[in-house]
C-alpha positions in Angstrom: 17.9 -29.5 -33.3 17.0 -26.2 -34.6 20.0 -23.9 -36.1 20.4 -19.9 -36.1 18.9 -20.2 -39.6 16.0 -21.4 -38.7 15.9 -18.8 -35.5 16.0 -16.0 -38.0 13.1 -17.4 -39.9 11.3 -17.1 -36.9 12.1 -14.0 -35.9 11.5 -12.6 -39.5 7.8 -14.2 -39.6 7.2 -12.2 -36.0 8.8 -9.3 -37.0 11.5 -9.5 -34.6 15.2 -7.8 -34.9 17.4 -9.7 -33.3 21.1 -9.3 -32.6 23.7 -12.2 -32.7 24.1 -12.8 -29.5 20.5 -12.9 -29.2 20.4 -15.1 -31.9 23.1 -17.8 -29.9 20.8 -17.5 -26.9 17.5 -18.2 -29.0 19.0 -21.2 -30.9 20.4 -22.5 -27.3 17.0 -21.8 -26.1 14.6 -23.1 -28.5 16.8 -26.4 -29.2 16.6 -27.0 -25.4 12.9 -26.6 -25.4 12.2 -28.8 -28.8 14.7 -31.5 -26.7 11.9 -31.4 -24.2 9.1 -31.6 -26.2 10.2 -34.2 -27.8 11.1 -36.5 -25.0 7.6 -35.8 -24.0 6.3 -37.3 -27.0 7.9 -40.3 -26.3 5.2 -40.7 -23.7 2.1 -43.2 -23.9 -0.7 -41.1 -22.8 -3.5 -43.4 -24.8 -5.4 -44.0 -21.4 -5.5 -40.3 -20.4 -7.9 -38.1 -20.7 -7.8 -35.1 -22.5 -7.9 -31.8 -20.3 -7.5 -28.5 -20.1 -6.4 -28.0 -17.4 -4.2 -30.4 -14.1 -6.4 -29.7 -11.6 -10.2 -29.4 -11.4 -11.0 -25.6 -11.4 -15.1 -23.9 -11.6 -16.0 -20.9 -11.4 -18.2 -19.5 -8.8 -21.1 -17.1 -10.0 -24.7 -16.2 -9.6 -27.5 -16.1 -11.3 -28.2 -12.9 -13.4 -31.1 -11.0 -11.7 -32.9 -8.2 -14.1 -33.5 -5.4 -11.9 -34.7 -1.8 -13.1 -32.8 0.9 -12.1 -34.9 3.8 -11.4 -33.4 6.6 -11.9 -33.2 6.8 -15.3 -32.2 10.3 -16.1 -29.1 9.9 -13.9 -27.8 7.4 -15.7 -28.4 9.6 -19.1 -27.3 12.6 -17.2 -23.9 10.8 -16.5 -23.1 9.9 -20.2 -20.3 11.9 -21.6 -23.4 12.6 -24.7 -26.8 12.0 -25.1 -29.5 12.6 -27.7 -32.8 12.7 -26.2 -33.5 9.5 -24.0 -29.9 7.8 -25.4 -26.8 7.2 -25.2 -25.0 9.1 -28.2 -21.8 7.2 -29.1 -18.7 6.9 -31.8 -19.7 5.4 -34.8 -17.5 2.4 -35.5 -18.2 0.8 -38.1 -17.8 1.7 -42.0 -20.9 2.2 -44.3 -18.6 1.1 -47.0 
């Protein structure tokens, strides 16, 4: 079981204030879920596989098709800047 001292560890590691009564309903909380958890541990899942997910799940896409766009000063013309035939962006990164 988990106690309020333990719930104000936690909230000090996530930077969290909380008040007492928040505290209570954490401790309440979290000691309900770790009572869950733990029951199921008690499980034998050795002939299961691991997943990722419950249900089978794919993703539909396509196939990436290169295709040219031929307008090219439109799309130049539409950047916010531009130095000659680029885009001219932020610099993000440090030189340091």
């Amino acid at each position: 079981m988990i106690d309020r001292d333990q719930v104000r560890k936690v909230a000090l590691l996530a930077r969290l204030e909380l008040t007492p009564q928040e505290e209570e309903q954490f401790t309440s909380q979290l000691g309900n879920i770790l009572d869950y958890v733990q029951q199921l541990d008690e499980l034998d899942v050795s002939n299961v596989a691991p997943t990722t997910r419950a249900i089978d799940v794919s993703n539909v896409t396509r196939e990436d098709e290169l295709q040219p766009y031929s307008d090219r000063e439109a799309i130049l013309n539409s950047a916010p800047e531009q130095e000659r035939e680029y885009f001219k962006v932020p610099k993000i990164m440090n030189v340091e």
